[in-house]
N, C-alpha and C positions, 0 to 999 in steps of 0.2 A: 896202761899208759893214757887210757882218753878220758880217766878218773881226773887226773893231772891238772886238764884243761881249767882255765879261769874265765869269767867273766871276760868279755872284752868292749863292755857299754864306755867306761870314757876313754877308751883307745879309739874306740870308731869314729866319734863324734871329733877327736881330733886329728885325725888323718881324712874326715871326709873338711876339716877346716882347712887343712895344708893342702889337700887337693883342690880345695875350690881357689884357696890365694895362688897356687900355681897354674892352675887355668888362669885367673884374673891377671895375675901377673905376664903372662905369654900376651895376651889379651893388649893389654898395654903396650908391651913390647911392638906390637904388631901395626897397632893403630896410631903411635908416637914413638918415632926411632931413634930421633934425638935424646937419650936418657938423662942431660945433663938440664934438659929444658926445664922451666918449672912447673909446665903442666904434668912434666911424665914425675918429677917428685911428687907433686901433689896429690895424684892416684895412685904411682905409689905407698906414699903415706897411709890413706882409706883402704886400702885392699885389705890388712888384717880385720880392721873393724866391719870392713863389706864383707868378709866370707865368714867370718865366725856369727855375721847376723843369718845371711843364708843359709849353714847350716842350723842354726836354733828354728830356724823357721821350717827348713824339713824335714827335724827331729819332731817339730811340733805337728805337723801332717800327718807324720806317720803314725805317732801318738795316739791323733787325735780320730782317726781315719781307721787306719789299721794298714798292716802290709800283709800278707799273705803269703808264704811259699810259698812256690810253686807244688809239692809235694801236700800241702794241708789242702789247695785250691783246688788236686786232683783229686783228693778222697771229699772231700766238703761237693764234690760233683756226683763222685758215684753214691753217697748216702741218699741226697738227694731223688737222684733219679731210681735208688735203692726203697726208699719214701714212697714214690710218686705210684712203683711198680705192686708194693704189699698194699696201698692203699684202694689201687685199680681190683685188685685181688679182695680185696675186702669189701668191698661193695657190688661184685659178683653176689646174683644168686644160687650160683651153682659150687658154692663153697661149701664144703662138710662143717659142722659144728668143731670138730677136729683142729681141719686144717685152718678154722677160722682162729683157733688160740695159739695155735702155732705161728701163725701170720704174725698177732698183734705181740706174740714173746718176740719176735723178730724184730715189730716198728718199737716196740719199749729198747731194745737194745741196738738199734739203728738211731732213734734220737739220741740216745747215752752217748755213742760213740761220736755223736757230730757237736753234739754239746761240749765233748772234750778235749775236740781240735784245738791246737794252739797252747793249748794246760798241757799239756806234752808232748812229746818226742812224737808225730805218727807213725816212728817205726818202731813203736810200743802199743800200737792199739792194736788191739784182738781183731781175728775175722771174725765176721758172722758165719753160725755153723751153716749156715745154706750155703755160703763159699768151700769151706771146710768139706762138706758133701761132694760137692762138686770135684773138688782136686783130686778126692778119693777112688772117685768115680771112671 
């Protein structure tokens, strides 16, 4: 059933346009009661053209920025600090020739995985087997 699902890039963009003329519009209501005035037809009138600019412009933010789940910002965290810890590990002297290619199979497949954020699903990306270990354990 979750095959099914479609895209929903210009249904959003048009329900974040109806929700910003319906905020603009309350808006109006609020601050001009009299609705028969010409000021309140007047911004009236603008409100479709003001909320479908503000949406284009924070479609174009996001775009141009980036937005992050929350779920990619948690693992894009522990990589990171996954990174920081093989790295601390690696510039040990007291690391075996071993355990040092072990490490760096680790940070090659720790970048891989952080490179890949966002190119899919993160509830498709692999553990690393030092997590793997662990759960075993």
């Amino acid at each position: 059933m979750s095959e099914d699902k479609k895209s929903s890039g210009p249904v959003t963009s048009t329900l974040s346009t109806g929700g910003i003329g319906i905020i603009l519009s309350g808006l109006v209501a609020y601050f001009v009661p009299d609705t028969k005035s010409d000021t309140a037809k007047l911004l009236y009138l603008f409100i479709p053209l003001l909320s479908a600019v503000l949406t284009y412009l924070m479609c174009w933010v996001i775009a141009r920025h980036g937005l992050e789940s929350p779920e990619d910002a948690a693992k894009r965290k522990q990589y990171l600090r996954d990174l920081a810890t093989i790295d601390s590990q690696l510039a040990s002297v007291h690391t075996t020739p071993e355990f040092r290619e072990k490490l760096l199979r680790a940070r090659e497949m720790t970048v891989e995985l952080m490179i890949s954020i966002g190119k899919n699903s993160t509830a498709n990306i692999p553990t690393l087997p030092a997590q793997e270990e662990k759960g075993n354990a």
